[in-house]
C-alpha positions in Angstrom: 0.0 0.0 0.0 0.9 3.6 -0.3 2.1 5.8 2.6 -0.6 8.4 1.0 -3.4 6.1 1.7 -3.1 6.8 5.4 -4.7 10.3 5.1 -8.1 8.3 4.1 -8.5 5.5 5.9 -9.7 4.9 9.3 -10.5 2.1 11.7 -13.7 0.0 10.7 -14.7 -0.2 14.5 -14.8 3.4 15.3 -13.5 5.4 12.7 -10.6 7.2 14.5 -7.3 7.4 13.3 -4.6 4.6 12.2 -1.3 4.4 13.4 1.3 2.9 10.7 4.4 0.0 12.0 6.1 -1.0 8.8 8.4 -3.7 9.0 9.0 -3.9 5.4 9.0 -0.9 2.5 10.0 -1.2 -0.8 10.8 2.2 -2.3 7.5 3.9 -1.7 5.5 0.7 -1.4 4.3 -0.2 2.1 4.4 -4.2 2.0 4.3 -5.3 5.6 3.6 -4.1 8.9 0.6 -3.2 11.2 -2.3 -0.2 11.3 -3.5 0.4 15.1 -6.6 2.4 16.0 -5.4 5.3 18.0 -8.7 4.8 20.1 -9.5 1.3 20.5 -6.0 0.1 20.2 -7.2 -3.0 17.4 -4.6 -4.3 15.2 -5.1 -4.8 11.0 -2.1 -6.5 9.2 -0.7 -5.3 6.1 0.9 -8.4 4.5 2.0 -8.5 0.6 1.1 -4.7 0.9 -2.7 -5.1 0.9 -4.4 -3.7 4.5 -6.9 -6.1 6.3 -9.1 -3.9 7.6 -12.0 -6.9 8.5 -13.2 -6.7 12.3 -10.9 -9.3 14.5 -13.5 -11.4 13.8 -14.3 -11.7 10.1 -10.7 -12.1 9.8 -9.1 -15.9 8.2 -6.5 -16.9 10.4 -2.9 -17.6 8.2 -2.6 -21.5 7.8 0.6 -22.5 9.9 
């Protein structure tokens, strides 16, 4: 995802704000790391540089 994106999106619980972790940019690219509600402090992954912003639990846990 792009850094960019951050100015429109917003939790799905509460609509605050995100707060972006990346653990892994390529050039302007955003491919891995976390967005965390600034309110209610849920978690959404960013993996392969898409955002999962389902509720906890409408989420597919990652086969181990």
């Amino acid at each position: 995802m792009k850094e960019d994106l951050m100015d429109i999106i917003c939790c799905p619980l509460d609509k605050h704000d995100l707060d972006l972790d990346v653990s892994e940019r390529d050039d302007e690219e955003i491919l891995a790391g976390t967005l965390t509600c600034t309110e209610c402090g849920e978690s959404f992954p960013i993996e392969d540089g898409i955002p999962n912003l389902l509720p906890p639990d409408m989420r597919e846990e990652a086969p181990s």
